[in-house]
Every structure is written in structure tokens, then in C-alpha cells.
DOZA-91338 format. One record per residue (C-alpha): residue in one letter; x, y, z. Coordinates in pm, whole numbers, plus 50000, padded with zeros to 5 digits. Layout:
N
aXYZ;...
This chain:
459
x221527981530988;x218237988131139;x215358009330971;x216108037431070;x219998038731020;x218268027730613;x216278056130586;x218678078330681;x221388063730469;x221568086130088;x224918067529989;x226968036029982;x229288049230214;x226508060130482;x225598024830425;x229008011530517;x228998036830823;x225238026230955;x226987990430944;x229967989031084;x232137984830798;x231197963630411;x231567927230537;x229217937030800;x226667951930545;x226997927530239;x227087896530483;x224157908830638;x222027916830318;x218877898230245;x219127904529868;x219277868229722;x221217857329344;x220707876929016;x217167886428864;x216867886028505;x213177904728453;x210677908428173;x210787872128056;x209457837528233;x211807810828404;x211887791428138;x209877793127801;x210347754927719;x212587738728010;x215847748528086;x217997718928044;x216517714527671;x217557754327630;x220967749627769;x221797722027530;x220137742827224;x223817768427236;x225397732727210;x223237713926970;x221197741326738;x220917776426847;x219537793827155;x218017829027178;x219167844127481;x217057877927603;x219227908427674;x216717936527660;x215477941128041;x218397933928278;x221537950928155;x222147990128241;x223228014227923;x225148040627966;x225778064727615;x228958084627590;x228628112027350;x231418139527237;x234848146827068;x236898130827356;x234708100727416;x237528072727278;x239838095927504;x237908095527830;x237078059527789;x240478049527716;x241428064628039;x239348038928265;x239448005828062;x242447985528065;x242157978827701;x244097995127403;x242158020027192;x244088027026907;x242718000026741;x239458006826858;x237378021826562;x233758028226452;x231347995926437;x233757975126663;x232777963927045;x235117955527290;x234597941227630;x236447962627856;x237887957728204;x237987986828457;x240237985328763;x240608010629043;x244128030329134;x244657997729353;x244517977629009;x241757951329141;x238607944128931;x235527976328950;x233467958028658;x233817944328256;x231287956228046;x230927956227657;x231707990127481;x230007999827133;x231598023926883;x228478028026693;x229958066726577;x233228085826639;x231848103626908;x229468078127008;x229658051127259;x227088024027453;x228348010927785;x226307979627832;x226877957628098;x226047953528496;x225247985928719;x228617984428889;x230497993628534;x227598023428432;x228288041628788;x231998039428760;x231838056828415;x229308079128471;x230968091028843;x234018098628644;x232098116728374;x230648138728586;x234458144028754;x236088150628400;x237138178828209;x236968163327844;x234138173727617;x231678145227658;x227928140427819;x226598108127942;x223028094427950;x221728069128143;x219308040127958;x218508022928275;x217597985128316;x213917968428364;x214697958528768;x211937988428816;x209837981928465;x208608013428238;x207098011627903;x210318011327661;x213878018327644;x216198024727359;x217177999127245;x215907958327256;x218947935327255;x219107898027254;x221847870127123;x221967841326873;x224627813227022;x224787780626910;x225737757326543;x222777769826363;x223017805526445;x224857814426141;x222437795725858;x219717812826123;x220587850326085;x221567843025712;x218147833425638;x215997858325822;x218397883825722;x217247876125315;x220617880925170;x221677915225369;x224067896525629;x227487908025564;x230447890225651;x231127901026018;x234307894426230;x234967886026545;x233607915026790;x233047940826486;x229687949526435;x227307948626123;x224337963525979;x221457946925796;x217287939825756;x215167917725914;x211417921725867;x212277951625702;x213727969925982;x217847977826022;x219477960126279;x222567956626413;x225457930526564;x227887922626686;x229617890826590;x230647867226884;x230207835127014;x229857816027285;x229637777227170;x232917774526924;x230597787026671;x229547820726527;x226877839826731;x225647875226710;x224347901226944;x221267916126779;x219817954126893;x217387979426748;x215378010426831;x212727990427067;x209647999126858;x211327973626637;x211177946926856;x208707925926787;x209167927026440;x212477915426473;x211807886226706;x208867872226521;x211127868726254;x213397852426386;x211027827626605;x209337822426294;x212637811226093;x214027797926421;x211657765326402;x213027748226103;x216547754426322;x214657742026634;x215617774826822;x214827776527167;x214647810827341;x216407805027684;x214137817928015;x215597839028303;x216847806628441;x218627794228174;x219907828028091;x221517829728486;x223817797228346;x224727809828018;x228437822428151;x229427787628304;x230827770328031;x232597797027812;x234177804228203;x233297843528207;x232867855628557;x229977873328565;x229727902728818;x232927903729046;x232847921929410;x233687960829275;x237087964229442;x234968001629597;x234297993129944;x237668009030132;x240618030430077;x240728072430079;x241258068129689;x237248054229663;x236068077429910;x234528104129647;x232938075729446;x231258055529779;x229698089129894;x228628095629480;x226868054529514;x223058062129637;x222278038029914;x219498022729698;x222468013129484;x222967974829349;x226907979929499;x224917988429872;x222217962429864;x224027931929721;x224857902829941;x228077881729994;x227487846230085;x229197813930082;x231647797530348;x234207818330223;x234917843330527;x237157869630574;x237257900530764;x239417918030524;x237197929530206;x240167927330024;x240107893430041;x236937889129774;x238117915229534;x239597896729206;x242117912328978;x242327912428574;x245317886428506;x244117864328747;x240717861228584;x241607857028258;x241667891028117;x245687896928090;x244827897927738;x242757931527793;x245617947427947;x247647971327766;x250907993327925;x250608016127644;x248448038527767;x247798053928082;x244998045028285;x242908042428594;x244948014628785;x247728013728514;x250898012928778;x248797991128997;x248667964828747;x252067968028639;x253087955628995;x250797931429010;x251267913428678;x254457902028847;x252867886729188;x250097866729019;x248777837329311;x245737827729163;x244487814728784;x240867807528719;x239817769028651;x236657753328650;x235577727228896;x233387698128780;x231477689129142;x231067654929232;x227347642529111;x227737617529403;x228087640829662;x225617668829504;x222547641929528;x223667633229877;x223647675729977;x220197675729840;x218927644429984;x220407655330315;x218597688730268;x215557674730266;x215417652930535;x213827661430865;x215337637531132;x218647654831173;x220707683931062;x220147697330719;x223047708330448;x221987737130258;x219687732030000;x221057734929594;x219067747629368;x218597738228993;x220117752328741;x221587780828968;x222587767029349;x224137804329395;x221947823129676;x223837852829693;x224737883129484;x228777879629529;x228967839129581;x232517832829760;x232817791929859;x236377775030017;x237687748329804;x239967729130035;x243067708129907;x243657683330227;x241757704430426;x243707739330340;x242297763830193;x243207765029841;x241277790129607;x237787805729624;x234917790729404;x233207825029280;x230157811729063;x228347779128946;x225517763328771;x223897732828672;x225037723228298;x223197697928084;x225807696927852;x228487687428109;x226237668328287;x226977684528632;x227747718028824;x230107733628721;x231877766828896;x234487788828781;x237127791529096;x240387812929143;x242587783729247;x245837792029412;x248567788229149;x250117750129296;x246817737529302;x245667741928898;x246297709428770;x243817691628575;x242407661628720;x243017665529026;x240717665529317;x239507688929551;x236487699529764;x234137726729810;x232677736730157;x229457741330088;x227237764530322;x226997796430500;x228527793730844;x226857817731113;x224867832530815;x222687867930928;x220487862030606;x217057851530652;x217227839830312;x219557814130427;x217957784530626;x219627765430932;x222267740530789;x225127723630847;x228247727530639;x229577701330421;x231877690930172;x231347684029806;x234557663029607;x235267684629236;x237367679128960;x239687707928800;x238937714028457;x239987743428206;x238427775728162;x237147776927894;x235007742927969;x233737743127623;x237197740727470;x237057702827622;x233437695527525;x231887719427311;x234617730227067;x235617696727012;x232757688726885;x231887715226657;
């Protein structure tokens, strides 16, 4: 899309126009992986906060990079029951949930985490891709609600509304019990609590991430520094480490979440309204696809809830956005996610190979995060077939390798056995990618979760 087809674009779908269709646009975007702003790379080093979730408790910063969206009014548990897949009869004040949202063609839009905090209250927080689907269909619905937008730190302004940030690891609990002075009730999993630290009320919600109870901590963001001094302060005798933008970028691997899927938005007359709604400046228009997965269908990189793990966040018993989609498709499943441990063999010989200057290069992996792309999609090949898609990875010091979470195609799931990735970007457009050769990398298939082998066992 040249400059002046940009300029003149004012929506995702002027985008897709200007471009020839979305694999030609996403393939062709220069935007690189993730950015996690308003904190430093790392604060210590990374692999010593990666193995504090494991070991003694990390403080992971959530304040700057997710969006917010508030739902307000008497039909808020109504409107949002009508896009998430989830139940919400059981869904009552000071609970969270996280909540998958499909299209009508029942493939993946976004997960987010949804707060009850009133009865006619709600906090969508998660990724940019779930806050415009709910706020494009609250402006398209008839129910008495209003939505406000709490938008994230990627262009940085003085405050927001709330701070946010988590507790994960063995010593979070005797952590938050101590800084809390007594006022920490007993919180289940995914409800959500009130209490005092440094004599301001917080709130949390209880989950965790290491086989161990964690909590989700947020405020009104004049209270923010309060709170965190607190717990820094307290943290030391639990040798907390806060985790940096890095780190954070690798905190998904091991409990096997897949953060950020491909928004299943980018064809079909039923997405038309919302792709002309998207603003062309839009984190949907200016991501990038990468990888040596390739496809001309964009179908091909959309993921669906049963296949990621989620079939437990479905429920028939309401109706919803997707609903008879899903049906169908609950009975055609192909794919199951698994996590693949790569090869350290073959990873030190991609880098070393990188490096070199006296014949072709492989593409360079980075540490802790070798993803260079918004929507990573890799080929993992089973005697040189194509057998699943490898969809996001990261360097883990607790596993002792990279690890990436893959939908493998349902014969080729069995634990133990061997596979490769093809690593690269074949006949990339992105200048972000540099001249390489692709290669192959041997992994391992391991569960999802990874921590239920390592972690949990331990705990």
C-alpha cells in the first residue's frame, strides 16, 4: 500500500481495498512483535524474573499495555452475554471471567477478562481486538447500556483509571497476606476481593499462573505508587522480582494461553459493517503476519475456541454471537493445542548460522521472544507434511528451552514424539525481516499446560 493509498485509507476495510485483499496487507506490514510500554526491558534480568513465578513470586506490570473498555447500565450482563461464549447465570458481582468472543462464523475475534465490579457495571480488559468488537456492537445495540473507552499507554498521557499489575508465583500468597496487614480475605478462584494496602482499598482477583495462588491487583491510579512501594518494600524478604517488558512478552508460554489470535474479521459480508467501523490506524489494520506459514486463504490463520483450549468457555445455553457456528463445529474438531519443546541443538546452530557472514544466513532468534511478527504462524512438518501451525513461542528458563504453543493436527498430538518447525519467512515484503534462508528446527510435543509437567509438580 503506498503513501498515498495510507492517507487516504479511514478504515480497516479501505485498508484491505488499498491492498489487494488482508494477506496482502498483514504480510506486507512492517509492524514488528508486541510492545509492552511504560516499564524497562528488564528491571533485574529476565531469565532470573522468569524463574521468580516458579521459585518465589514475580510482579508482572499490567497498567500501560492493555485497553479498558467499561460497560455501564441495566442490560450490561445481558448485552455481554450475547457476544461471549461463556455462561452468565452464574456470573455475579465481584467475579471475573475470561471470556471468548467468536464471530457468526464461530472462529476466534479475541478473549479478554470481564469484571463484575457492580450489577450494572463491567471492565473489559484485554487486547484492542476484544474492546472494538464490544464497543462496535454497543454502539449497534438497542439494550440500555453506554460504553467508555480507558485506552492503553501505546500513545502515553498522564494517567488512566485504573493501575493494574499481578502477583504469580509460591510466595505470592504469604506476600499479599503480609502487606495486606490482616485485611486479605479468603478469595477463590477468579472471584474478586477487597482490602488495604498502605492504607488505600484495593482490589483482586484471585488466579494463578504457577500451580499456586496469584492475584491481579488494581486501584484508582493516584494510588499507585502507594500500593507498589508496599509491596516492593515487603516483596524483598520474599525476593520478589518485578518482571520487565521482556519478561512480561513470555509470561503466557508455560501456562499455554495463546495470547492474541488473528481476529477471524478480515472477510465475509457478515464483518463488513464492523471492517468499515475499524479506523485504519487500528492495531487489527497495522499488525503483521509472519512466519513460513503461508496461505492465500485468511481463513487458514483464524483459530477456533475448542481447538484452543477454551471448550470449557462454551456454553449452548444461551444464545450468542457465533452460537450455531460453534455448535457445528464442536463436531469437526482437526486441531488440539500442544506445546513444542524446540531442539536446543538445532536453536544454537540457527543462531550461529545467523551470524555468520561467509554464506547464507537463517533468520536470526531472538532472546527471550524469537517472535518478529504481530500474528506469528510457523509450519511444523511431520516427515516433511505439514502437520499443525506453531502460533507463539519464547525462551523459558524454567524449561530450559523455547517453547511454543502449536495447533497440531489431531493424529499428530502424541507426547514425545518428534517433529520440526520451518523456521523463516519465505519471500518476506517486511523490511523488518533480513535476507535468510529457511531451515528446520527438531521439537518435542509436550502438554498444554507445560507447567502441569514441571511447575505443578513441584509445588
Amino acid at each position: 500500500m503506498s503513501t498515498s493509498q495510507a492517507i487516504a485509507a479511514t478504515s480497516l476495510q479501505d485498508a484491505l481495498d488499498a491492498a489487494g485483499g488482508p494477506i496482502a496487507l498483514l504480510r506486507a506490514s512492517q509492524l514488528g512483535t508486541t510492545i509492552f510500554p511504560g516499564i524497562p526491558a528488564e528491571f533485574t534480568n529476565w531469565r532470573d524474573e522468569q524463574r521468580a513465578w516458579k521459585d518465589s513470586v514475580a510482579l508482572l506490570e499490567q497498567s500501560y499495555h492493555m485497553t479498558e473498555l467499561h460497560v455501564r447500565g441495566r442490560d450490561a450482563l445481558a448485552f455481554m452475554a450475547s457476544l461471549m461464549t461463556n455462561r452468565a447465570d452464574n456470573f455475579s458481582v465481584m467475579r471475573a471471567k475470561q471470556i471468548v468472543m467468536c464471530g457468526p462464523d464461530g472462529q476466534m475475534i479475541s478473549d479478554a477478562v470481564l469484571f463484575r465490579e457492580e450489577e450494572n457495571f463491567m471492565r473489559v480488559v484485554g487486547p484492542p481486538t476484544a474492546a472494538n468488537w464490544v464497543q462496535y456492537n454497543a454502539l449497534h445495540s438497542k439494550m440500555d447500556i453506554t460504553v467508555t473507552r480507558d485506552e492503553n499507554f501505546i500513545r502515553p498521557r498522564d494517567s488512566r483509571d485504573v493501575y493494574r499489575f499481578q502477583l504469580q508465583g509460591p510466595n505470592a500468597l504469604a506476600l499479599m497476606q503480609e502487606v495486606t496487614e490482616g485485611t486479605l480475605p479468603d478469595i477463590k478462584f477468579f472471584h474478586m476481593g477487597s482490602f488495604i494496602i498502605a492504607g488505600c482499598t484495593v482490589r483482586a482477583v484471585r488466579h494463578g499462573m504457577a500451580g499456586t495462588p496469584g492475584f491481579e491487583l488494581y486501584g484508582p491510579w493516584q494510588d499507585k505508587q502507594a500500593v507498589r512501594a508496599a509491596v516492593e518494600r515487603i516483596g524483598e524478604k520474599y525476593d520478589l522480582r518485578k518482571a520487565g517488558s521482556v519478561t512480561y512478552g513470555t509470561a503466557a508460554q508455560e501456562s499455554g494461553w495463546m495470547p492474541r489470535p488473528l481476529p477471524a474479521i478480515y472477510e465475509g459480508a457478515d464483518m463488513a459493517g464492523y471492517r468499515s467501523w475499524i479506523p485504519a490506524q487500528s492495531f487489527e489494520a497495522a499488525g503483521s503476519l509472519g512466519g513460513s506459514f503461508v496461505s492465500s486463504n485468511i481463513e487458514d490463520y483464524y483459530v477456533e475456541p475448542y481447538e484452543v483450549g477454551y471448550g470449557a468457555l462454551v456454553s449452548f445455553e444461551h444464545d450468542f454471537i457465533g452460537r450455531d457456528a460453534l455448535v457445528e463445529r464442536k463436531k469437526t474438531q482437526k486441531r488440539r493445542k500442544m506445546t513444542l519443546i524446540w531442539n536446543n541443538d538445532d536453536v544454537f546452530r540457527v543462531m550461529q548460522n545467523a551470524l555468520r557472514t561467509d554464506g547464507p544466513r537463517s533468520k536470526f532468534i531472538s532472546l527471550p521472544v524469537p517472535m518478529y511478527s504481530s500474528f506469528q504462524a510457523d509450519q511444523v512438518l511431520v516427515g516433511g507434511k505439514p502437520a499443525g501451525v506453531s502460533n507463539w513461542m519464547s525462551y523459558s528458563s524454567n524449561a530450559g528451552a523455547i517453547l511454543s504453543t502449536a495447533l497440531m493436527d489431531l493424529e499428530h498430538c502424541e507426547l514425545g514424539k518428534e517433529v520440526k518447525v520451518l523456521w523463516g519467512e519465505p519471500d518476506t515484503l517486511r523490511h523488518t525481516v533480513e535476507a535468510h534462508e529457511l531451515c528446520e528446527i527438531r521439537a518435542t510435543i509436550a502438554p498444554v499446560p507445560y507447567f502441569d509437567k514441571t511447575i505443578k509438580k513441584d509445588a
